[in-house]
Rosetta silent file (secondary structure, phi, psi, omega in degrees, C-alpha in Angstrom):
SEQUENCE: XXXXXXXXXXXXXXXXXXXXXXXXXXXXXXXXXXXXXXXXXXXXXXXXXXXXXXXXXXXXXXXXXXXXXXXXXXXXXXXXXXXXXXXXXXXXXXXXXXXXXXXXXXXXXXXXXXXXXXXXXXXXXXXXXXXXXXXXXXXXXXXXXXXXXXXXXXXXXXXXXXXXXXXXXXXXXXXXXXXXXXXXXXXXXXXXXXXXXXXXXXXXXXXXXXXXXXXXXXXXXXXXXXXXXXXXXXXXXXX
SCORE:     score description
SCORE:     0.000 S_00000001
   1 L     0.000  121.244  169.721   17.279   -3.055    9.358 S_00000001
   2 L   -84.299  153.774 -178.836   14.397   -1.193    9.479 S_00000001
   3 L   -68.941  137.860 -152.828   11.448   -2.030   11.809 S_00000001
   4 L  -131.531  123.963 -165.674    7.964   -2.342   10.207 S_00000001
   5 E   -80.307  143.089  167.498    4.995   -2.565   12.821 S_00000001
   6 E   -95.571  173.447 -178.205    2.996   -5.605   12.306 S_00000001
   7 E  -156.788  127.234 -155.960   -0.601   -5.944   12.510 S_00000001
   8 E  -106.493  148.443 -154.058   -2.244   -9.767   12.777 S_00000001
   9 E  -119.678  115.167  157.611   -5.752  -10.313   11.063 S_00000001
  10 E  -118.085  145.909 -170.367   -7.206  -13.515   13.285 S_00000001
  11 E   -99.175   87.215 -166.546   -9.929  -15.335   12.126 S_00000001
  12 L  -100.300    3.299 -156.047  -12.671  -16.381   14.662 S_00000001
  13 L   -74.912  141.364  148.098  -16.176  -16.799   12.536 S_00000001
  14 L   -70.495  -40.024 -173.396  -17.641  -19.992   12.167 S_00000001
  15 L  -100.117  -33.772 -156.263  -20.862  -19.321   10.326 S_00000001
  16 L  -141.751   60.120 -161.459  -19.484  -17.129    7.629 S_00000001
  17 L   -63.930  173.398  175.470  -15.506  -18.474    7.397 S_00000001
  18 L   -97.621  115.020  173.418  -13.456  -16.443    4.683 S_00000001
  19 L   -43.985  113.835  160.726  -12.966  -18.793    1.106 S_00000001
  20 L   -26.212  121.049  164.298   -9.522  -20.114    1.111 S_00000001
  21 L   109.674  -20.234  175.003   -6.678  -17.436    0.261 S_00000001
  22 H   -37.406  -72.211 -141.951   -9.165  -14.646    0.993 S_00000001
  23 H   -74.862  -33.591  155.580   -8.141  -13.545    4.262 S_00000001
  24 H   -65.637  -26.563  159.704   -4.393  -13.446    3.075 S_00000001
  25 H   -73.571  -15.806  140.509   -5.066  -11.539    0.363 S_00000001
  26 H   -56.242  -56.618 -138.596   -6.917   -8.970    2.765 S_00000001
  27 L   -96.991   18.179  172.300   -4.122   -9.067    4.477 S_00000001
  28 L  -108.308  -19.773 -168.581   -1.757   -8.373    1.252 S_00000001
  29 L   -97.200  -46.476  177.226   -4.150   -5.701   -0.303 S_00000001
  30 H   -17.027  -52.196 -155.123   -3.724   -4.011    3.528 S_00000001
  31 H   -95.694  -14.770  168.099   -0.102   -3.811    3.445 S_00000001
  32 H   -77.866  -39.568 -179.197   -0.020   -2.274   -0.547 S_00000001
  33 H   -64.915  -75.548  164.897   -2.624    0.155    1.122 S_00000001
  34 H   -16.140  -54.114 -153.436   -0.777    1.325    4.281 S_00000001
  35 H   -81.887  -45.861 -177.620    2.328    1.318    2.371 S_00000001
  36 H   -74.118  -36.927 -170.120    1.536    2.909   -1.034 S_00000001
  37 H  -137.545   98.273   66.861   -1.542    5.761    0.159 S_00000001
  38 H   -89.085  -31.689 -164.390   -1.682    5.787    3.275 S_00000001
  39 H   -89.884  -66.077 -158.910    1.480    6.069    5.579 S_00000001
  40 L   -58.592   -8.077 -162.986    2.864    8.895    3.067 S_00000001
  41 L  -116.478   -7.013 -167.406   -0.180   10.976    3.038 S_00000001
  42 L  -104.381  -63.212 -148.952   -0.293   10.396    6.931 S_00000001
  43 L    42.664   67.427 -178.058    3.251   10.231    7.844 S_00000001
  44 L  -109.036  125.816  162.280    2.321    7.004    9.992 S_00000001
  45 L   -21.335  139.687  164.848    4.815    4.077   10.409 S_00000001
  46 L   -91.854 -166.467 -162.725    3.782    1.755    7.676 S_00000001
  47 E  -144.306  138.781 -177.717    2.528   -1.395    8.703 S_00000001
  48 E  -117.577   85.322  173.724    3.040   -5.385    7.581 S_00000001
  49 E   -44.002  120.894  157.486   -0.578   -7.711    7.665 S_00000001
  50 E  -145.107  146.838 -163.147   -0.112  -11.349    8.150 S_00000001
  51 E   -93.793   97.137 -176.312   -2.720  -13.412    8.855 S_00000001
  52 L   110.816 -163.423  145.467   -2.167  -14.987   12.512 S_00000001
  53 L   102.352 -175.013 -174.878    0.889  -14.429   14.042 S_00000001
  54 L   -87.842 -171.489 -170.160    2.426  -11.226   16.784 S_00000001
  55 L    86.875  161.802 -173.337    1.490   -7.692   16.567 S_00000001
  56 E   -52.716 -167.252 -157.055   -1.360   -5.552   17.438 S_00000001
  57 E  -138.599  140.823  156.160   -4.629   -7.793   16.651 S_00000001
  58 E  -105.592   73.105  166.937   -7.877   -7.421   13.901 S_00000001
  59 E   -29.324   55.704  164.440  -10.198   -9.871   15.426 S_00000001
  60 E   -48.294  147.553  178.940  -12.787  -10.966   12.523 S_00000001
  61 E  -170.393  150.664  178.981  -15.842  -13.028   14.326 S_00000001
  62 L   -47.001  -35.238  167.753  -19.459  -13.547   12.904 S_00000001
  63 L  -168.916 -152.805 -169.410  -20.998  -10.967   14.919 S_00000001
  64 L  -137.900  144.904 -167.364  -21.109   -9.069   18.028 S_00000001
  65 L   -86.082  -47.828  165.148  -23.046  -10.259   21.020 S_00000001
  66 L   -76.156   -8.660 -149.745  -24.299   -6.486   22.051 S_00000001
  67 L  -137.903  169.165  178.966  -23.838   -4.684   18.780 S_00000001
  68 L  -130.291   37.862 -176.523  -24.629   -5.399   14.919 S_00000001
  69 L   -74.321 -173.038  142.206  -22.043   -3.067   13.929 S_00000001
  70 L   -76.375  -22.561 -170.912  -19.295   -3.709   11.315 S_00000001
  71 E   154.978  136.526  170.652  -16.674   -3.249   13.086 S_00000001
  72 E  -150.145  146.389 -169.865  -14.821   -0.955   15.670 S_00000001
  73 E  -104.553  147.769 -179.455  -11.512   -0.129   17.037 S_00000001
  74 E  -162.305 -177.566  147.655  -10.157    0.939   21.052 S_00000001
  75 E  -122.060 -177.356 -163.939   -7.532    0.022   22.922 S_00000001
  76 L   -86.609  172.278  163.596   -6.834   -2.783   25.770 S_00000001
  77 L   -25.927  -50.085 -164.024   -5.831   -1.977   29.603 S_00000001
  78 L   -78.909    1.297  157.595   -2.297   -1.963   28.246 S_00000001
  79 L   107.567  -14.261 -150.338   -2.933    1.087   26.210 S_00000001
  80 L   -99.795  134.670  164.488   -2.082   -1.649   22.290 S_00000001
  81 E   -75.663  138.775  176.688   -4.693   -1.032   20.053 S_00000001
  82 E  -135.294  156.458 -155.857   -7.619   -3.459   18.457 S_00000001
  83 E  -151.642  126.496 -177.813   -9.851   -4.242   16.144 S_00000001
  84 E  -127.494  112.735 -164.849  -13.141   -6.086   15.810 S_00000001
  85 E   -94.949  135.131  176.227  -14.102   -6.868   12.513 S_00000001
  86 E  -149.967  120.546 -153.786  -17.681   -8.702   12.070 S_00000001
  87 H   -69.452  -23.854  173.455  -18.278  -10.537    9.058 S_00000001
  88 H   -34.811  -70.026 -178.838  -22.345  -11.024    9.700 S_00000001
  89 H   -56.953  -26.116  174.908  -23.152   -7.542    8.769 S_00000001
  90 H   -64.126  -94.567  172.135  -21.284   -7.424    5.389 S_00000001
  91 H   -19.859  -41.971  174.737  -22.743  -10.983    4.152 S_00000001
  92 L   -72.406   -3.988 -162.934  -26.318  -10.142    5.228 S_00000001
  93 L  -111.222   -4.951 -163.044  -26.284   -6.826    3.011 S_00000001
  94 L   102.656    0.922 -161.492  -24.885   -8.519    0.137 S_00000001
  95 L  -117.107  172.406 -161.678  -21.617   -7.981    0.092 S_00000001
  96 L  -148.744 -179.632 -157.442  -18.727  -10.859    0.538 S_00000001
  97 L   -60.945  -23.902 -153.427  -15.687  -11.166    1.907 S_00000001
  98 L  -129.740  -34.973 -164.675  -13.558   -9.235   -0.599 S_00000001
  99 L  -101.244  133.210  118.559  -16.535   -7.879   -3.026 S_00000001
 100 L   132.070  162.654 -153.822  -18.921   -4.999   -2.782 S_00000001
 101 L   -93.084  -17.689  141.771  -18.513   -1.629   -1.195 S_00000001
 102 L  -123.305   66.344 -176.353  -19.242   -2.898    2.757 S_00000001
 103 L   -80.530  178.020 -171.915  -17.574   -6.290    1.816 S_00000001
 104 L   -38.084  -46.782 -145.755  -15.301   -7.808    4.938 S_00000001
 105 L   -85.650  -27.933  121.888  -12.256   -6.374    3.773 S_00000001
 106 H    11.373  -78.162 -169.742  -13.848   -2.884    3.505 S_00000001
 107 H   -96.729    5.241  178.910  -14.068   -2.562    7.167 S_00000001
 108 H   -92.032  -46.313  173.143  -11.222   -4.147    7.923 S_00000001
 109 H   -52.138  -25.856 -165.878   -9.406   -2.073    5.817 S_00000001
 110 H   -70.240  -68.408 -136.197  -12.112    1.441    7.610 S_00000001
 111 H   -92.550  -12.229 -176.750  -11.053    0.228   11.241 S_00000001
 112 H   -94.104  -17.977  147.963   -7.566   -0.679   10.433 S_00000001
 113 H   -59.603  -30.439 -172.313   -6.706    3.109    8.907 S_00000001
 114 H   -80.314  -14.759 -174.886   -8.518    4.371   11.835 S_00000001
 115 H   -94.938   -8.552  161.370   -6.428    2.591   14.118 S_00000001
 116 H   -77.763  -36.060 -158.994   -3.244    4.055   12.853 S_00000001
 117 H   -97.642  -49.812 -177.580   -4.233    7.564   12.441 S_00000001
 118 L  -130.610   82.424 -175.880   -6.238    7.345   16.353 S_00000001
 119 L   -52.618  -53.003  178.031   -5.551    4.326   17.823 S_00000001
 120 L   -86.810   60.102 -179.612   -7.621    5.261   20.993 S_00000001
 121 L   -18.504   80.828  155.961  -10.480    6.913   18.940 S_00000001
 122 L  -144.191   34.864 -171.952  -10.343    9.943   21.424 S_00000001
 123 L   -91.500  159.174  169.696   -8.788   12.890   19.006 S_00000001
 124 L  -146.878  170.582 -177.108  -11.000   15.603   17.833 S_00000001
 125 L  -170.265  134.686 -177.191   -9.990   18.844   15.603 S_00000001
 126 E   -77.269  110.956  172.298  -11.538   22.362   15.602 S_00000001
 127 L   -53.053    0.372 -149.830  -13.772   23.145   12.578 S_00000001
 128 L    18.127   43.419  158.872  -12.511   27.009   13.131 S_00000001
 129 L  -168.946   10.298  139.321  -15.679   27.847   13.806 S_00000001
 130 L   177.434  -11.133 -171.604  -17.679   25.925   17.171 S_00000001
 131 L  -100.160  146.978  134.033  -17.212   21.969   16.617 S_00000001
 132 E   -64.602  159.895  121.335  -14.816   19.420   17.629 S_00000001
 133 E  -137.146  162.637 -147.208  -14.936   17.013   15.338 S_00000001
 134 L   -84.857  155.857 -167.227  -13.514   13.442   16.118 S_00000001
 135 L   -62.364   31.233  167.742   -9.995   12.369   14.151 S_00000001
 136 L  -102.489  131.750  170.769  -11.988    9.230   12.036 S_00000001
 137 L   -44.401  -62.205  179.520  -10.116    8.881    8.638 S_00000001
 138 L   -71.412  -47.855 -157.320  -13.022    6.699    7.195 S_00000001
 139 H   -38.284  -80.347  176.886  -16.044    7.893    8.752 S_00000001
 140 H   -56.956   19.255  175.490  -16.763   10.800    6.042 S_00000001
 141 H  -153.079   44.345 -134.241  -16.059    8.865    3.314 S_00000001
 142 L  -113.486   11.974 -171.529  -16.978    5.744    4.408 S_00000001
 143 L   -95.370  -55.567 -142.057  -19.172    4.552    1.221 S_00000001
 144 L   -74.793  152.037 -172.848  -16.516    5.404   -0.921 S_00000001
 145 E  -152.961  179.079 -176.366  -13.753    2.165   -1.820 S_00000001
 146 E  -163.752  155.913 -166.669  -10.915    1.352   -4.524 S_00000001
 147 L  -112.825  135.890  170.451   -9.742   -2.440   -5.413 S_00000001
 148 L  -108.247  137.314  175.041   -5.936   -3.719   -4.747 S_00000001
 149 E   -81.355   56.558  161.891   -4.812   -6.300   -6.419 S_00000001
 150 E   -92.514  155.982  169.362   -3.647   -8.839   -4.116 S_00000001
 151 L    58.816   28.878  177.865   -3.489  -12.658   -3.789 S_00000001
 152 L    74.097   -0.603 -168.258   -4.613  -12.907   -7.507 S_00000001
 153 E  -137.890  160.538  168.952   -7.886  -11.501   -6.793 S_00000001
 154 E   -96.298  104.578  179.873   -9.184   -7.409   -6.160 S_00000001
 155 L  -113.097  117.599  171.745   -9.880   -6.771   -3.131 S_00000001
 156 L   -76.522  149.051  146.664  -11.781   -3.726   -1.847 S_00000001
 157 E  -146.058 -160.310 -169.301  -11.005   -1.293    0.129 S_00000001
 158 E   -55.524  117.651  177.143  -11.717    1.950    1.936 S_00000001
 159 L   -28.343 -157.726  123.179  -11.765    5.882    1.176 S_00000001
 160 L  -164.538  144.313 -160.048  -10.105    7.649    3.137 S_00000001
 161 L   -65.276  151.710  168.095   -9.481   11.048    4.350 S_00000001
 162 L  -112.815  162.527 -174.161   -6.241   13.105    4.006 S_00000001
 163 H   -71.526  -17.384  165.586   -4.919   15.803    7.222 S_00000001
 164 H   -57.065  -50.396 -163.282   -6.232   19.221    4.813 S_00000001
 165 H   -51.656  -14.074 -172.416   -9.686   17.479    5.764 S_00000001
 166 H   -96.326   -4.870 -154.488   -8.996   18.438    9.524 S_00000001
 167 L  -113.030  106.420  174.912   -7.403   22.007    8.516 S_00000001
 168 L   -77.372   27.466  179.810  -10.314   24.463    7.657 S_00000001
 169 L  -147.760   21.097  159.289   -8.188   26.675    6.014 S_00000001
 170 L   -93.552  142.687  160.721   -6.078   23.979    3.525 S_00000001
 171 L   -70.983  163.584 -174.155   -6.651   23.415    0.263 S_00000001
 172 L   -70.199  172.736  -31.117   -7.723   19.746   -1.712 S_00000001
 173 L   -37.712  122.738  172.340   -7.334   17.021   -1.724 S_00000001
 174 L   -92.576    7.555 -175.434   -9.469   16.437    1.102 S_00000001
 175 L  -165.921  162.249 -162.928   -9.677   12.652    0.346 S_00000001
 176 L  -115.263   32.102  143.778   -7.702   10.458   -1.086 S_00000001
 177 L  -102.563   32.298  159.536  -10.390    9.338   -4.255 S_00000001
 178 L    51.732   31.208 -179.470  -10.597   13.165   -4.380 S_00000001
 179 L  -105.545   26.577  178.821  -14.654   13.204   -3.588 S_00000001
 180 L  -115.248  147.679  155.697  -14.905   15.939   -1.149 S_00000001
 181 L  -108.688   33.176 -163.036  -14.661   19.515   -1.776 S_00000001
 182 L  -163.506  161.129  171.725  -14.166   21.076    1.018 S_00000001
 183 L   -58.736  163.178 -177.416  -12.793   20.539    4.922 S_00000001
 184 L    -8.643   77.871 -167.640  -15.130   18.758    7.201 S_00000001
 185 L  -106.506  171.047  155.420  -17.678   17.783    4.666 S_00000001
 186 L  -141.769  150.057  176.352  -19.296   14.142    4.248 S_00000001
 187 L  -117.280 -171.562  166.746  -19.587   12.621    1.455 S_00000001
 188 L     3.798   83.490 -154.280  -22.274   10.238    0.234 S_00000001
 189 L    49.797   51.517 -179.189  -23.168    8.092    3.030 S_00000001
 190 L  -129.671 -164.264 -146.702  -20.727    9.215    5.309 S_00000001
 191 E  -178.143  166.660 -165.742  -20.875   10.478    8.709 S_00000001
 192 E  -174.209  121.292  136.899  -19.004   12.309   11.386 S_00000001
 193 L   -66.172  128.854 -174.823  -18.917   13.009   15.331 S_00000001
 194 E  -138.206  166.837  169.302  -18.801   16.498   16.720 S_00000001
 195 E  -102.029  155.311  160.023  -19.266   18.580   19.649 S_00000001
 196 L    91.776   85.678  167.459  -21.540   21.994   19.335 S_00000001
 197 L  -100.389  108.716  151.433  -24.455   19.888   17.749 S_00000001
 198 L   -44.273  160.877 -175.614  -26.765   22.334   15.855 S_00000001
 199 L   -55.699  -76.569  150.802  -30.920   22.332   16.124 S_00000001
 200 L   -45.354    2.786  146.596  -30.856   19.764   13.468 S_00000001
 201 L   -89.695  168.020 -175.126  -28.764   17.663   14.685 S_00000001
 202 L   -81.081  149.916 -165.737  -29.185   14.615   16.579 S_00000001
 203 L  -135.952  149.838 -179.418  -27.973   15.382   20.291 S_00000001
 204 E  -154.097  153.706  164.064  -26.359   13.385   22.515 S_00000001
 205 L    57.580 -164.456 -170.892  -24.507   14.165   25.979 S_00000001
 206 L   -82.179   37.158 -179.776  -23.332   17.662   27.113 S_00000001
 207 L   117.868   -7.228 -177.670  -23.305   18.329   23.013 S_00000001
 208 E   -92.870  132.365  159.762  -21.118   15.715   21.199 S_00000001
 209 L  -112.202 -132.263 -110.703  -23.710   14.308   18.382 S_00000001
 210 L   141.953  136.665  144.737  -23.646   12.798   15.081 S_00000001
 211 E  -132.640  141.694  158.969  -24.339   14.163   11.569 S_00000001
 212 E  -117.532  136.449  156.337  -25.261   11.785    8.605 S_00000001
 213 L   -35.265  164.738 -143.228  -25.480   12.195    5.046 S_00000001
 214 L   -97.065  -56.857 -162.793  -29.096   12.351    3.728 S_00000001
 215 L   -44.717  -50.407 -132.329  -27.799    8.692    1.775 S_00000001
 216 L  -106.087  109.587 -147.915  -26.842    6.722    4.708 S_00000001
 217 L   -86.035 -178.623 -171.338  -29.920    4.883    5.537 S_00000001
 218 L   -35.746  -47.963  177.754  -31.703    4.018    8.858 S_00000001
 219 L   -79.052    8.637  161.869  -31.100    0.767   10.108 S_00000001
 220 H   -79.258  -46.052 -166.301  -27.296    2.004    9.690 S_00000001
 221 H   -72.792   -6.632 -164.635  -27.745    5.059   11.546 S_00000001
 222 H   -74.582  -57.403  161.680  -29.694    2.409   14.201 S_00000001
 223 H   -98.625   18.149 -179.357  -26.498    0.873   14.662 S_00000001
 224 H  -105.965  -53.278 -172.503  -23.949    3.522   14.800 S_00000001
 225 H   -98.587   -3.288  163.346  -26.017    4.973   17.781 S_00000001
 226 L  -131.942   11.941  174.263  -27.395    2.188   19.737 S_00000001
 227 L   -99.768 -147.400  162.418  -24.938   -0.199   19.289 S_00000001
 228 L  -136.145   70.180  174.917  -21.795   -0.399   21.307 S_00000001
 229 L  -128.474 -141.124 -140.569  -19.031   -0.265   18.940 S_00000001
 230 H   -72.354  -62.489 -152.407  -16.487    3.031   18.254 S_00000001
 231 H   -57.186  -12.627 -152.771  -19.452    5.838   17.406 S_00000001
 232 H   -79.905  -82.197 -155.744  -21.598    4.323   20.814 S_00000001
 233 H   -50.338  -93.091  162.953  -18.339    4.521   22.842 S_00000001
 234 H    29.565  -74.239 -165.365  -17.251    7.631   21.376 S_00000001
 235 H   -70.134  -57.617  173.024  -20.842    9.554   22.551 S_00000001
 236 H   -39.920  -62.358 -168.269  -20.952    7.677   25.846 S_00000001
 237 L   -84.710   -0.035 -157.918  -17.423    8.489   27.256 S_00000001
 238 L  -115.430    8.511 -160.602  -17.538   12.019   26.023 S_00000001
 239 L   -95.034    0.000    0.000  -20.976   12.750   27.367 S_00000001
């Protein structure tokens, strides 16, 4: 029999619970995602969501006590990977658990590709010409979403990148709703960490920055760089 890794979506929020059937039906459009575009375009283990239960852990909770992020991934002492999902920032922007392009399931779906493809966000790949830049899936595309059909209902979730995006000398797709045209690009409101930060970039450390799309507005970029979730950590450990 083969082995399937699981991965368990727990539910702490209080203020801003998930509408009965929701959070299994995240955790149903997940496992259609993983299995159908993701793992084969990867060649990653797939992976089987269930809501509670063993396996590495997606932590939803209302917010974050230092950070207002959406959500970021690392791993524990023990080297098993995690994921803290926070439903406050979706719901305040408009968006809902399941609905709208940075709805719940959205970043749960963002941090739970990223945690297959780098579990310990600490990979980077050479632009073949002066940057690192680091090994997130979503990050450059991270506007961009597609709907699954699970649980009776559509639930979005994330772009994501394919491995030509990492190769500057592969051809497209570079994504896998086909909207970049080129290797380490952004698209629309995406974003990206590198090392070898240009004059116009934002600087951070001995040279590891940030670049954002023109789109992806302030109080975003506010919390991608002063909060303490993956992009904070990221800058911080590498500086």
């Amino acid at each position: 029999m083969r082995c399937v890794r699981t991965i368990a979506l727990v539910d702490h929020t209080e203020q801003y619970m998930p509408p009965i059937g929701v959070l299994e039906a995240i955790a149903e459009a997940l496992t259609i995602q993983v299995r159908r575009d993701f793992a084969p375009a990867w060649g990653v283990e797939e992976a089987q969501f269930t809501v509670g239960g063993r396996g590495d852990k997606i932590h939803f909770f209302d917010s974050a006590r230092e950070a207002s992020d959406f959500g970021w991934h690392i791993v524990d002492d023990n080297g098993l990977p995690y994921a803290h999902v926070f439903a406050a920032a979706s719901m305040t922007h408009g968006n809902d658990w399941s609905k709208g392009t940075e709805s719940v399931s959205v970043t749960a779906s963002h941090e739970a590709l990223e945690m297959l493809a780098d579990p310990r966000a600490n990979e980077f790949c050479f632009d073949g010409d002066r940057r690192l830049w680091a090994r997130e899936v979503c990050d450059p595309v991270q506007v961009g979403t597609y709907k699954i059909t699970a649980g009776g209902m559509r639930v979005a979730v994330s772009n994501f990148v394919l491995p030509a995006y990492f190769n500057p000398w592969a051809t497209g797709p570079y994504d896998h709703l086909r909207a970049l045209r080129k290797p380490f690009s952004l698209d629309k409101g995406g974003y990206a960490v590198f090392q070898g930060a240009a004059a116009d970039h934002e600087r951070f450390g001995r040279g590891f920055g940030v670049t954002f799309d023109d789109a992806v507005p302030s109080w975003q970029r506010t919390q991608k760089l002063e909060g303490w979730g993956r992009t904070y950590w990221r800058l911080a450990l590498n500086s």
